[in-house]
C-alpha positions in Angstrom: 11.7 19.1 16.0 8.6 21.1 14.5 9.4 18.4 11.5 9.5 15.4 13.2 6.2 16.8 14.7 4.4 17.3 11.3 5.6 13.8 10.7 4.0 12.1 13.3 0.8 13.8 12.7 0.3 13.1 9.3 1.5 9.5 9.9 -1.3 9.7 12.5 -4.1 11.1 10.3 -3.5 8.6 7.3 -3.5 6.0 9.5 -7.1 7.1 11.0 -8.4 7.9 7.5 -7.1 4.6 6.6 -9.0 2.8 9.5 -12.4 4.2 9.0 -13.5 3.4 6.0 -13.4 0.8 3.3 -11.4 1.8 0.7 -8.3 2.8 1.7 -5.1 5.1 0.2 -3.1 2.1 -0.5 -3.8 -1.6 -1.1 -5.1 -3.4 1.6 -4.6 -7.3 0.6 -5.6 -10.5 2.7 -2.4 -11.8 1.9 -0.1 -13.1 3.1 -2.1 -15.4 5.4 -4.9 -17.3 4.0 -7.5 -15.4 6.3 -10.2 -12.9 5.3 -10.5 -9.1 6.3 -14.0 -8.6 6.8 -13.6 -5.4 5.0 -14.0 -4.9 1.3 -11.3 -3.9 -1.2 -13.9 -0.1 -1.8 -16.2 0.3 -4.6 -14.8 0.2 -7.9 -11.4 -1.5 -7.2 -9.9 -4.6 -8.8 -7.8 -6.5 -7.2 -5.4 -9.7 -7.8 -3.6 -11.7 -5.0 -1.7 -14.8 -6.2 1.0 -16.6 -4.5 3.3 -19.4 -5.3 4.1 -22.4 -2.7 6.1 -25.2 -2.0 4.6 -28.6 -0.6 6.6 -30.7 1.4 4.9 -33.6 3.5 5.6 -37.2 5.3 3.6 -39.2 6.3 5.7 -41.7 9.0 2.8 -44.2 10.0 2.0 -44.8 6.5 5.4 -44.0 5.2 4.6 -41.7 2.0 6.2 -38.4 1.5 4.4 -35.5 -0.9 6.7 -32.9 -3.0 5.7 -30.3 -5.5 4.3 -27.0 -5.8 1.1 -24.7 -6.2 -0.2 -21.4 -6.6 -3.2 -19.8 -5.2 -5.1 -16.3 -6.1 -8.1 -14.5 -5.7 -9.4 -11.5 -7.6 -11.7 -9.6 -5.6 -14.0 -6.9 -6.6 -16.0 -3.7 -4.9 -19.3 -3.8 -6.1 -22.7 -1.2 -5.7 -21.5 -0.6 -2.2 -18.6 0.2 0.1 -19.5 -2.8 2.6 -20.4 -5.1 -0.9 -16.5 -7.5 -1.9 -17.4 -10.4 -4.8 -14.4 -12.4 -5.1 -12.8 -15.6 -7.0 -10.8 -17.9 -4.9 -8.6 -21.2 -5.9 -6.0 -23.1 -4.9 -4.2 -25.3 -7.7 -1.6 -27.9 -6.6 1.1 -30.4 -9.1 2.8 -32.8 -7.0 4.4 -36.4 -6.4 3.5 -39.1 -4.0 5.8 -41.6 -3.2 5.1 -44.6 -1.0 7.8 -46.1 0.5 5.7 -49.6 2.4 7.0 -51.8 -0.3 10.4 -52.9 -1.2 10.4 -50.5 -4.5 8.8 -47.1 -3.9 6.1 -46.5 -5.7 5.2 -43.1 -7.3 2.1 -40.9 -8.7 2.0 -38.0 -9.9 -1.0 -35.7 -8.8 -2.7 -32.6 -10.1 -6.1 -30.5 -9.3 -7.7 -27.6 -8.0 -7.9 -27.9 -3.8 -10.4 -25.7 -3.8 -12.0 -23.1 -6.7 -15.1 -20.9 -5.0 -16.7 -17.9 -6.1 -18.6 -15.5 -3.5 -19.7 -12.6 -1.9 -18.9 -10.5 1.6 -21.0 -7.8 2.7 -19.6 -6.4 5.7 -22.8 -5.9 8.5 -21.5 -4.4 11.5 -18.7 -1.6 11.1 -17.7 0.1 15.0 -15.2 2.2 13.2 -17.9 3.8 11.1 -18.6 7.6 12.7 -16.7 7.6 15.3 -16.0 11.1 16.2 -14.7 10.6 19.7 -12.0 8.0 18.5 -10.3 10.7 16.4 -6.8 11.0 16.5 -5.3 13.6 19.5 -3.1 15.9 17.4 -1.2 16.8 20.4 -0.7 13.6 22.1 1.8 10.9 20.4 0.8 8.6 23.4 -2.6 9.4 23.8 -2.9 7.8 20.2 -1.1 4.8 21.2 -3.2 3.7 24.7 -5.2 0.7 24.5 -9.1 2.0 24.2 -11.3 -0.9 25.4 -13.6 0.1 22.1 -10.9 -1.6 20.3 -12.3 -5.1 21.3 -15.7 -4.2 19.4 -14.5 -6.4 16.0 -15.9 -5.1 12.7 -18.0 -8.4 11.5 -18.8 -9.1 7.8 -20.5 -12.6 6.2 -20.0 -14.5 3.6 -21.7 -16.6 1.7 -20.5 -18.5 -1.9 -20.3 -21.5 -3.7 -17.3 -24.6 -4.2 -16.8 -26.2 -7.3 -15.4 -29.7 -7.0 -14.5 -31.9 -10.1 -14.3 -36.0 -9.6 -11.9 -37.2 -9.4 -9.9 -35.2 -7.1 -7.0 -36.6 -5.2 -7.3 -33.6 -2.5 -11.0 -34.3 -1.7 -12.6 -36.9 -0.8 -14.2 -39.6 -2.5 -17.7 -38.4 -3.7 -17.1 -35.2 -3.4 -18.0 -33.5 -6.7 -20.1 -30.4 -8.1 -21.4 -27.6 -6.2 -21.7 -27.3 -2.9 -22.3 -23.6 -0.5 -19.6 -22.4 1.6 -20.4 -19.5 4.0 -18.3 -17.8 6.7 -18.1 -15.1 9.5 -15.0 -12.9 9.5 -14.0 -10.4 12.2 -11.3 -7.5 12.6 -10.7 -5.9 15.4 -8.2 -2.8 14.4 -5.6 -1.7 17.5 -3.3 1.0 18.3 -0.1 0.7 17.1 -0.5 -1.1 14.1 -1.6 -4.3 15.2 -4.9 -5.7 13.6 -6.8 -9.2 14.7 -8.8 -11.2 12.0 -11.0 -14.3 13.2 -12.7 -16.5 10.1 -15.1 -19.1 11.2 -15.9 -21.3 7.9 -18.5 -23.9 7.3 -17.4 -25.4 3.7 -18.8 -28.1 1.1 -22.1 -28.2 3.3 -24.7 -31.2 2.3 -21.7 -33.4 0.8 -20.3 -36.4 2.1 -17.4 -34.7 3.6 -18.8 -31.4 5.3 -15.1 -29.3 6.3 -15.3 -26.8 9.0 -12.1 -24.5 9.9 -11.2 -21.4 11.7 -8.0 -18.9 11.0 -6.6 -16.7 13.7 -4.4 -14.0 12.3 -2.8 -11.5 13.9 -0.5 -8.7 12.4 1.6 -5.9 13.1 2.9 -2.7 10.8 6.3 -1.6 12.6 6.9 0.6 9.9 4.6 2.2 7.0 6.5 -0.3 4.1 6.7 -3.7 6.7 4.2 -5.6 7.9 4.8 -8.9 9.9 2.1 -11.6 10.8 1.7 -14.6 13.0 -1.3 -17.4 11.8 -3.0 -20.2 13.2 -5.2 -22.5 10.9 -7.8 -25.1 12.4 -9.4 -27.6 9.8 -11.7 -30.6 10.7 -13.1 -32.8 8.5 -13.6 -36.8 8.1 -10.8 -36.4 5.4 -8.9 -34.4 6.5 -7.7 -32.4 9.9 -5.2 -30.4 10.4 -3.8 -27.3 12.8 -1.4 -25.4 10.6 0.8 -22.2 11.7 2.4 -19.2 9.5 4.5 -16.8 10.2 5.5 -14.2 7.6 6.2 -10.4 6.5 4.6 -7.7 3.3 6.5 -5.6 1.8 4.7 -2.4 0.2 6.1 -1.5 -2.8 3.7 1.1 -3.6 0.2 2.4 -2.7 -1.2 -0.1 -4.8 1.7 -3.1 -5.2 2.5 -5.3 -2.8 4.7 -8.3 -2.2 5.0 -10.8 0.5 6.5 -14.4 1.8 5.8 -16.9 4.7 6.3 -20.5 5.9 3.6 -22.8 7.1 3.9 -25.7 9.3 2.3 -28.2 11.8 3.5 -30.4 14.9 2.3 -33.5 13.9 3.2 -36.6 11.4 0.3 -37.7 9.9 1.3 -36.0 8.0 4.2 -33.5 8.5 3.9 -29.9 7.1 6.4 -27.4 5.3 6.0 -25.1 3.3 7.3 -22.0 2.0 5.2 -19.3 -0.1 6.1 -16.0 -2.0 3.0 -14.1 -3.4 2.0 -10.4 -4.7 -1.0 -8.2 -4.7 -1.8 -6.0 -7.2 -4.5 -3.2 -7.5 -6.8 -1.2 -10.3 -8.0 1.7 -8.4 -11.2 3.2 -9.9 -12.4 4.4 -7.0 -14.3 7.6 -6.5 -15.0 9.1 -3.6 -19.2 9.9 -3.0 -19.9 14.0 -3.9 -21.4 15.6 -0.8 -24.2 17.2 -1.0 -24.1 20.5 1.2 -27.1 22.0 0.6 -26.2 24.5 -2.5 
């Protein structure tokens, strides 16, 4: 019993130390949704996220289907300060498109970047940060796990960055090409019981012809210290394209600083139809240091 106690309270106090600050003992990866944390990886950390997906999609009004694969990654990067993330983020897609309006079908193969950006996230508003009275009751298993209305006070970062769009590009639209800013505002609100809420609200390719604004919804739960499960909903509007596309997945932590993952994505609509199935890994180089106090002496 005592050990079962002991357990539970250091289970309790990694999981505060983990919460309240932004580095963390093990890796804390955006994967495997596609939304951002708006903390940073910590000063001094490397990190790599890649994945590897599927694509599968019909179109039945204009009867053309779309099959082939991609891979997307992001290395991310703690810089001068805890609340300071630079990162690298692309999406490269190889597929087929048949169209099957004529008597023969007709195929073309396709290949190019979605979407290659480089930018930076500084996190400005941290509740989480000094918060003595939220400390973890040693002696209370379910006083740790009530709901705390303070919980609904969402740590809030910005980011700000820039696309890089060649022409031509069969995933943009026409004209599209160059530079262009991309900024977003990303929220996480961090709950009892191993359930964490991220909001991204993202205003991309501003001043070209096709201006893209989306929002991701992701919400995710730790049942265990290893398993993670998540649930995803993607909003994208745009005069090319618009879609509403949901995940659902799981991670798997190998170790503190290894992590691998999987999830499908999907849509409810035919213009066109969604599939897809994803596997990815994150992997960190953990140079961190912790700050020397100064007591005085």
């Amino acid at each position: 019993m005592m050990a079962l106690r002991s357990l539970v309270t250091f289970i309790t106090l990694l999981s505060f130390i983990s919460a309240y600050g932004q580095y963390t003992e093990v890796i804390n990866s955006n994967r495997p949704g596609v939304s951002e944390s708006a903390f940073s990886v910590g000063t001094n950390v490397v990190q790599f996220e890649v994945g590897a997906f599927t694509v599968n999609e019909e179109h039945t009004p204009l009867r053309y289907d779309v099959s082939g694969f991609g891979i997307d990654f992001s290395a991310r990067y703690g810089f001068l300060f805890e609340e300071l993330e630079i990162s690298l983020d692309g999406v490269y897609q190889n597929d087929k498109i048949t169209f099957n309006n004529a008597a023969i079908p007709v195929e073309n193969k396709r290949s190019n970047f979605k979407n290659f950006s480089l930018g930076a996230k500084y996190l400005v508003y941290d509740p989480y940060k000094n918060a003595e009275e939220d400390k973890p009751n040693l002696y209370s298993y379910h006083a740790n796990r009530s709901f705390k209305w303070k919980s609904l006070i969402p740590a809030v970062s910005v980011y700000a960055g820039a696309n890089f769009d060649s022409d031509p590009n069969p995933y943009t639209a026409p004209g599209v090409e160059g530079f262009s800013p991309k900024v977003m505002i990303a929220t996480q609100n961090n709950f009892n019981g191993g359930w964490v809420f991220v909001m991204n609200f993202i205003q991309d390719r501003i001043g070209t012809d096709d201006p893209i604004f989306q929002y991701i919804l992701t919400l995710t739960h730790s049942f265990t210290p290893q398993w993670v499960i998540f649930g995803e909903a993607q909003g994208i509007n745009s005069d090319f394209y618009a879609d509403n596309i949901f995940r659902v997945g799981g991670a798997y932590l190998w170790n503190k600083d290894f992590q691998l993952d999987a999830n499908i994505a999907f849509n409810t609509k035919d213009t066109p139809s969604v599939f897809n199935i994803a596997f990815g890994a994150s992997y960190r180089l953990d140079f961190h240091k912790d700050k020397e106090v100064d007591n005085g002496y």
